[in-house]
C-alpha positions as CSV (number, residue, x, y, z in Angstrom):
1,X,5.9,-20.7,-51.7
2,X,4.6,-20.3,-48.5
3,X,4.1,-16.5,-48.5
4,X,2.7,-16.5,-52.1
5,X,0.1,-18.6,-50.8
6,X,-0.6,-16.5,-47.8
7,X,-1.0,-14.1,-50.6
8,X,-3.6,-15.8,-52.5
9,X,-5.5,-16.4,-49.8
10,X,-5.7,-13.5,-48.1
11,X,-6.6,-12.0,-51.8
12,X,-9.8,-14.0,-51.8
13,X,-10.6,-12.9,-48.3
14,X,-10.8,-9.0,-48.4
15,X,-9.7,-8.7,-52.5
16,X,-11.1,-5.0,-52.6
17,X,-8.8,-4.1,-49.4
18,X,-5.5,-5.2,-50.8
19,X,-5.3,-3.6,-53.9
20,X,-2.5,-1.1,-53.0
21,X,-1.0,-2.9,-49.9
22,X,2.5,-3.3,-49.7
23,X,3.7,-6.4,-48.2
24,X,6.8,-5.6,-48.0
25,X,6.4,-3.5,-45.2
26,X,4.1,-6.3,-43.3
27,X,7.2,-8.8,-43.4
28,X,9.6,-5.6,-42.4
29,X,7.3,-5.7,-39.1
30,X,7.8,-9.1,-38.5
31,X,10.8,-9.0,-38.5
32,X,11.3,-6.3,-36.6
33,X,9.1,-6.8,-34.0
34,X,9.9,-11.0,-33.8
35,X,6.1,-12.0,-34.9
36,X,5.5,-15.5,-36.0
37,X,1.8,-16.8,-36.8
38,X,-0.3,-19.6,-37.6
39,X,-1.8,-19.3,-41.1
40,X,-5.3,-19.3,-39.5
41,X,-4.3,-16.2,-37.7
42,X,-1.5,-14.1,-39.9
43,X,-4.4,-13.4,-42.1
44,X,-6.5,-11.3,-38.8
45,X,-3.0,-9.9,-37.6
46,X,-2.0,-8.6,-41.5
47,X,-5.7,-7.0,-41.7
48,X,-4.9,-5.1,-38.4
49,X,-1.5,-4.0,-39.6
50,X,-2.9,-2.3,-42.6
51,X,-5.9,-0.5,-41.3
52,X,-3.6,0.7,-38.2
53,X,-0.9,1.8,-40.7
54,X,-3.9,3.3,-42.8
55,X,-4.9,5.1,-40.2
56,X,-1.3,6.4,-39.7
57,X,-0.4,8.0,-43.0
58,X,-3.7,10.0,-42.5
59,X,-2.8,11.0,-38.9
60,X,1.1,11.9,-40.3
61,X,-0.4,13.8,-43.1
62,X,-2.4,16.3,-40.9
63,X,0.4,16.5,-38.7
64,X,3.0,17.8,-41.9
65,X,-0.3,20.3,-42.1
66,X,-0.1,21.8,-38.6
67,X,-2.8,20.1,-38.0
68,X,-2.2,18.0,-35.0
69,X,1.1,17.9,-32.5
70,X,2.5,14.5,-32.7
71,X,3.9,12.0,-34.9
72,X,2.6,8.5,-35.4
73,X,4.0,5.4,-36.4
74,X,4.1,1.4,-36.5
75,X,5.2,-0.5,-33.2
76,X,4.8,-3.5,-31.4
77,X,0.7,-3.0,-30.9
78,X,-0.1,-2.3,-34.8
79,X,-1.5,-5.4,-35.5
80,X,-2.9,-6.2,-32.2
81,X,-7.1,-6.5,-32.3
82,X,-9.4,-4.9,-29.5
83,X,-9.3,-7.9,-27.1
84,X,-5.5,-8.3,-27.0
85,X,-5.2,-4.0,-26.6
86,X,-7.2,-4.4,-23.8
87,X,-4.9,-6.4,-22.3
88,X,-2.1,-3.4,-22.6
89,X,-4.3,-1.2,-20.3
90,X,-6.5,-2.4,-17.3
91,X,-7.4,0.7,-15.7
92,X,-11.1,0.2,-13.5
93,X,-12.4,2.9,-11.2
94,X,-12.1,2.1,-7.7
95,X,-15.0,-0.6,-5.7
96,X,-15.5,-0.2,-2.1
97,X,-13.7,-3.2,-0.2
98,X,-15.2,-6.9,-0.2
99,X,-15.6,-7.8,3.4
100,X,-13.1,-10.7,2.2
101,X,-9.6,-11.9,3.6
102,X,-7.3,-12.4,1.0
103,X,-4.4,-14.8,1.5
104,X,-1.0,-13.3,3.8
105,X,-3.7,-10.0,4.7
106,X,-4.5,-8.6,7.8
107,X,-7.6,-8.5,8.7
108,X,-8.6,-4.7,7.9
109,X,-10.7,-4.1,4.7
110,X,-12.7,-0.8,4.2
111,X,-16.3,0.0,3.6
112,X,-17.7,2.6,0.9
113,X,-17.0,5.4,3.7
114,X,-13.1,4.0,4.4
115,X,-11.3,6.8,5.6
116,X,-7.7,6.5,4.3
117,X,-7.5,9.1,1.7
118,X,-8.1,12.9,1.8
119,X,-8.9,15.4,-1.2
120,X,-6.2,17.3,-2.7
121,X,-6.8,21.1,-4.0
122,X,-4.5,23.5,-5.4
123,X,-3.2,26.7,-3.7
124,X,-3.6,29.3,-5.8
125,X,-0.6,31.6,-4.0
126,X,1.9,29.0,-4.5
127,X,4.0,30.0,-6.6
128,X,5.3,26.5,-8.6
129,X,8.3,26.1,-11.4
130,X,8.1,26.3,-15.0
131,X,9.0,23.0,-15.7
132,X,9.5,19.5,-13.4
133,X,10.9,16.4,-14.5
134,X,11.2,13.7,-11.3
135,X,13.5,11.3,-13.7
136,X,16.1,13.6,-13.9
137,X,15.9,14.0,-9.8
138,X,17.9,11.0,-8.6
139,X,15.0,8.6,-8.3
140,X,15.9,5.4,-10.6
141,X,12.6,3.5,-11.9
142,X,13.2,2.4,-15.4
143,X,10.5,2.1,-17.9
144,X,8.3,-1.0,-17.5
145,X,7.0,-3.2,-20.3
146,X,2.9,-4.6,-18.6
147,X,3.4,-7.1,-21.4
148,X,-0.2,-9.2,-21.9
149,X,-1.7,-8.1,-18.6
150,X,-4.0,-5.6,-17.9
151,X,-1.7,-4.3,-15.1
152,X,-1.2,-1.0,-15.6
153,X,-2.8,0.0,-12.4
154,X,-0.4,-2.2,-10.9
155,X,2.2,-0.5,-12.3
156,X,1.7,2.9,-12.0
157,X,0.5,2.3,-8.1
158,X,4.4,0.6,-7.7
159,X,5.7,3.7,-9.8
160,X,4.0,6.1,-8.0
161,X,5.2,4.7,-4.2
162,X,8.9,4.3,-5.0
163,X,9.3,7.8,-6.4
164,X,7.9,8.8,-2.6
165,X,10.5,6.4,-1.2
166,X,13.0,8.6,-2.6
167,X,11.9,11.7,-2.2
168,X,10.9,11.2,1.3
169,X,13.6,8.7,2.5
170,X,16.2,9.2,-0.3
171,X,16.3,5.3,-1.3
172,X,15.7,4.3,-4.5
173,X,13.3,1.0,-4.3
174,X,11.8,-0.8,-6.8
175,X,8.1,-1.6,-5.4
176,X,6.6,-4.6,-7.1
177,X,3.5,-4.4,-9.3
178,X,2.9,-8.4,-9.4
179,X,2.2,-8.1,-5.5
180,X,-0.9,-6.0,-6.4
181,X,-1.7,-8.3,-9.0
182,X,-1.9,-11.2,-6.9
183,X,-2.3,-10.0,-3.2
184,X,-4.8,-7.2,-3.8
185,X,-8.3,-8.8,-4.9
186,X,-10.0,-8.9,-1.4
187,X,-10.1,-5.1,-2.0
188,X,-11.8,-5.5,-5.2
189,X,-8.6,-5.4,-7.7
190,X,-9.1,-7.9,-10.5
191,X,-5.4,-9.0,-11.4
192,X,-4.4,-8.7,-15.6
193,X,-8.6,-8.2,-16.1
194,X,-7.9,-4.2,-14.1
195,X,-7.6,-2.9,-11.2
196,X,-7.8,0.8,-10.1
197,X,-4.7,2.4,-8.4
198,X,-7.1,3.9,-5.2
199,X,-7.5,0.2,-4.0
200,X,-3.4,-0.7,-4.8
201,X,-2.3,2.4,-2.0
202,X,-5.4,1.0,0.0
203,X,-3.6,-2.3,0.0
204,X,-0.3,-0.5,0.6
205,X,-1.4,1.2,4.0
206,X,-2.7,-2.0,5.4
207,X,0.0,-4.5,4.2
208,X,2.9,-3.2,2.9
209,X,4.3,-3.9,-0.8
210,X,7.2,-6.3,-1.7
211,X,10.8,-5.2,-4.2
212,X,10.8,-6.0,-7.5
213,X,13.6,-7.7,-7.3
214,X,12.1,-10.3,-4.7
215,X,8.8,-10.4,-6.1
216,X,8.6,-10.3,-9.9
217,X,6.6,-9.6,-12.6
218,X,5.2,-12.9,-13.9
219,X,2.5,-11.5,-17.0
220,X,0.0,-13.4,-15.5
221,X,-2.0,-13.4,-12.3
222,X,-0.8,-15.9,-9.6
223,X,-1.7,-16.8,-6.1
224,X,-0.7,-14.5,-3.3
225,X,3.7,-15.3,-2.6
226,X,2.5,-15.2,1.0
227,X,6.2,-16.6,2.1
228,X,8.4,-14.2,-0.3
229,X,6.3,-11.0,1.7
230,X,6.5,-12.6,5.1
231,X,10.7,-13.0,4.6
232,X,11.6,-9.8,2.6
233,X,10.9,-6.6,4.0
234,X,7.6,-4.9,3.1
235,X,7.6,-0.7,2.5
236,X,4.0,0.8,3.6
237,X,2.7,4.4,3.1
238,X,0.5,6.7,5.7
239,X,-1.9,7.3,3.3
240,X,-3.4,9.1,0.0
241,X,-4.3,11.6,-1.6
242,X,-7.7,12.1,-4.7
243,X,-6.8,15.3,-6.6
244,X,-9.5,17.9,-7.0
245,X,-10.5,17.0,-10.6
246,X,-8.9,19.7,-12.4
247,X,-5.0,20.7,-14.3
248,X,-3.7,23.3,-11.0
249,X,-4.3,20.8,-8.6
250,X,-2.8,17.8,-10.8
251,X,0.5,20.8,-11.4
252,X,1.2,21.7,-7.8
253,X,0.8,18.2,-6.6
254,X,3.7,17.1,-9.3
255,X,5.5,20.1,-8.3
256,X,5.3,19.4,-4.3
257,X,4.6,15.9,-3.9
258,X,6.0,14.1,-6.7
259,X,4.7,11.6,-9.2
260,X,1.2,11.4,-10.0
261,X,-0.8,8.1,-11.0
262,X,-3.8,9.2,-13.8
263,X,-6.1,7.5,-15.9
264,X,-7.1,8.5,-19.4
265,X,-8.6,7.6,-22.2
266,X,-6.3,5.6,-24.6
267,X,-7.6,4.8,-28.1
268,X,-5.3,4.6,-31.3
269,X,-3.4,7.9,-31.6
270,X,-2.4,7.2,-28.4
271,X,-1.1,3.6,-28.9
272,X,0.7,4.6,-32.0
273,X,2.4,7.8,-30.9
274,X,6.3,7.8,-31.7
275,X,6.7,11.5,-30.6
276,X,5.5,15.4,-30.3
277,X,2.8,16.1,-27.6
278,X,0.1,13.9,-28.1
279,X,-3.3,16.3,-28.1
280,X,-5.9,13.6,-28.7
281,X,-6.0,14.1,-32.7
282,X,-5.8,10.8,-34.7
283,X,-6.7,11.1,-38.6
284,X,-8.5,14.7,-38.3
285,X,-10.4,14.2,-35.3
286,X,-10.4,14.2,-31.6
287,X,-10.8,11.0,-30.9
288,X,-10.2,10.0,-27.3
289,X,-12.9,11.4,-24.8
290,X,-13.5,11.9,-21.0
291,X,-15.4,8.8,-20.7
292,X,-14.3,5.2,-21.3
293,X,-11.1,5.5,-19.3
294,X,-9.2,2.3,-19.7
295,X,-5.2,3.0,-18.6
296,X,-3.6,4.8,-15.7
297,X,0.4,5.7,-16.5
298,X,2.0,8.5,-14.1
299,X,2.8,12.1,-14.9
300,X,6.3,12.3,-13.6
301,X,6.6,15.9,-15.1
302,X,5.9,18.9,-16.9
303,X,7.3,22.0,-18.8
304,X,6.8,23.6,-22.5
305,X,8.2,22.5,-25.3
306,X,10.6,25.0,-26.6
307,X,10.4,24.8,-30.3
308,X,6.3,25.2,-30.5
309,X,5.9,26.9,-27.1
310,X,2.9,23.9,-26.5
311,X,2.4,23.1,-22.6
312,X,2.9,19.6,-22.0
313,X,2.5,17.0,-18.9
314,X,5.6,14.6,-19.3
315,X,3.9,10.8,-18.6
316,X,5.5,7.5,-18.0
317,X,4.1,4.5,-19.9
318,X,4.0,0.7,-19.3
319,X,4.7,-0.5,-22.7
320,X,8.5,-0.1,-22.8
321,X,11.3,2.0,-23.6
322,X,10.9,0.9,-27.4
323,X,7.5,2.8,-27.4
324,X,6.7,6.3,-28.2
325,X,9.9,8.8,-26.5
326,X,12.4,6.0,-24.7
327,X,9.2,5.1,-23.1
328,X,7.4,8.0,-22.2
329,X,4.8,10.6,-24.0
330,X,4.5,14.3,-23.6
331,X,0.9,14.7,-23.6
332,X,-0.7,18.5,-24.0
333,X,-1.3,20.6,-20.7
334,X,-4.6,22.6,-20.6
335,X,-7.0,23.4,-18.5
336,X,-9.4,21.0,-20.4
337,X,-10.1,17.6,-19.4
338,X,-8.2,15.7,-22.4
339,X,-8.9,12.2,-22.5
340,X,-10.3,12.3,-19.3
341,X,-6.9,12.9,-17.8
342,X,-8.0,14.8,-14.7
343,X,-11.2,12.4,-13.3
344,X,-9.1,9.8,-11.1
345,X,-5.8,11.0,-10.1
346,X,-3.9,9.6,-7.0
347,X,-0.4,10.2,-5.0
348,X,0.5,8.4,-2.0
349,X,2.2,10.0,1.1
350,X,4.9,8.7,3.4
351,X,5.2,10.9,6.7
């Protein structure tokens, strides 16, 4: 009784809209993805899910054309509305440093003109390999799920500094996000509202970062755990790297250094890719662009994909392994600046 009245009143609502809507398939996703609502607010999520799925057979259409290089499909951010996406991303570009101590810091905080990072560019007589792939190197960093907090910064920072742990020390350490989330803000970080991965290494060559596994992921923004940093042991890096704005020196630095943080433009292809190499298209038209950036994941990779001979950057995401492939999206390599992907790249070093 209670869903034929949801029904009926959602019928009244937007009549013209849910003509050819199969409801079926919004109570599949429910139950699938463990969604339970107040009346007052299935109706907004159930208007989401259709346009989003909408927007999906179009997009899965032109891909059965050749048309575009990835499939799309529903998952766990279809019926989510523009305010709650924004919470699955977070990415801000870089502010100088508030002349502010923050709780358990040391006293060092860097003007406009701080010195701790140094541009990267390519060498154009290196010779680099075909293909990378850093998960398949040793280095254990499963895929992270940034729930409802802008954090992906945080994440991709913590990503980014235990892959050089391994690489440069051979120990495989799980370096905490939450600690930027909460420790971070004196040098301009903003918690689950965005942060910028720049000011997360900044933090890291000043103060150290915490485990994981001592300091863990709480979804929300807290006060700074000064006690769990001051009895745990805290991992630092010398310093960091910018990348000259372009695709050979984002390559080599994979290739050399090792995991990349990036920041790109993510809009709805991107949330609702399930597999392929995501190139940007969503229902016939490139829709992400080089401006708006709003979510930094880390390029952990790259190669060509065999069957279509398409270039591709392998990227780790923040929304789990149940999202796009186990977790991860193999997004198209070219010397263009798709979705912004090349503008704020970052890789810390440990000497």
């Amino acid at each position: 009784m209670k869903a034929l009245t949801l029904k009926i009143l959602f019928v009244c609502v937007c009549s013209v809209f849910l003509k050819q809507l199969n409801f079926d398939k919004w109570d599949e996703f429910k139950r699938r993805f463990g969604r339970k609502f107040h009346l007052n607010t299935e109706l907004k999520h159930m208007q989401n899910f259709f346009q989003k799925l909408e927007k999906i057979d179009v997009h899965n259409k032109e891909y059965a054309l050749g048309k575009t290089k990835y499939l799309s499909d529903i998952n766990k951010l279809t019926d989510l509305d523009q305010d709650q996406l924004k919470r699955k991303t977070g990415f801000i570009p870089s502010e100088p440093s508030r002349v502010k101590r923050g709780a358990g810091t040391k006293r060092y905080a860097y003007g406009p003109n701080r010195p701790i990072f140094r541009i990267y560019f390519a060498d154009q007589h290196i010779t680099l390999p075909e293909s990378v792939d850093w998960t398949k190197s040793g280095w254990s960093e499963p895929v992270s799920d940034q729930l409802d907090c802008g954090s992906c910064w945080a994440f991709s920072s913590a990503t980014m500094i235990s892959a050089q742990l391994w690489i440069k020390k051979r120990k495989n350490v799980p370096i905490s996000p939450q600690d930027f989330i909460d420790c971070s803000t004196y040098l301009s970080t903003k918690g689950c509202d965005g942060g910028s991965p720049a000011n997360a290494l900044e933090f890291t060559i000043l103060n150290g970062s915490s485990t994981s596994d001592v300091y863990q992921y709480r979804n929300q923004q807290e006060s700074c755990r000064v006690f769990v940093r001051e009895q745990n042991p805290l991992y630092k890096i010398t310093s960091f790297y910018k990348l000259d704005e372009n695709h050979d020196a984002l390559k080599q630095a994979v290739a050399l250094l090792g995991p990349v943080s990036v920041s790109i433009n993510s809009e709805d292809g991107f949330q609702s890719y399930k597999s392929g190499i995501y190139d940007g298209i969503d229902a016939g038209r490139l829709e992400c662009s080089i401006n708006d950036i709003n979510h930094a994941v880390t390029v952990v990779g790259y190669g060509t994909d065999k069957t279509t001979n398409t270039d591709y950057w392998l990227i780790k995401n923040t929304w789990g392994s149940d999202w796009g492939e186990s977790g991860y999206v193999r997004m198209l390599r070219t010397k263009d600046n798709l979705c912004g992907i090349y503008k704020y790249m970052f890789v810390p070093v440990i000497e």
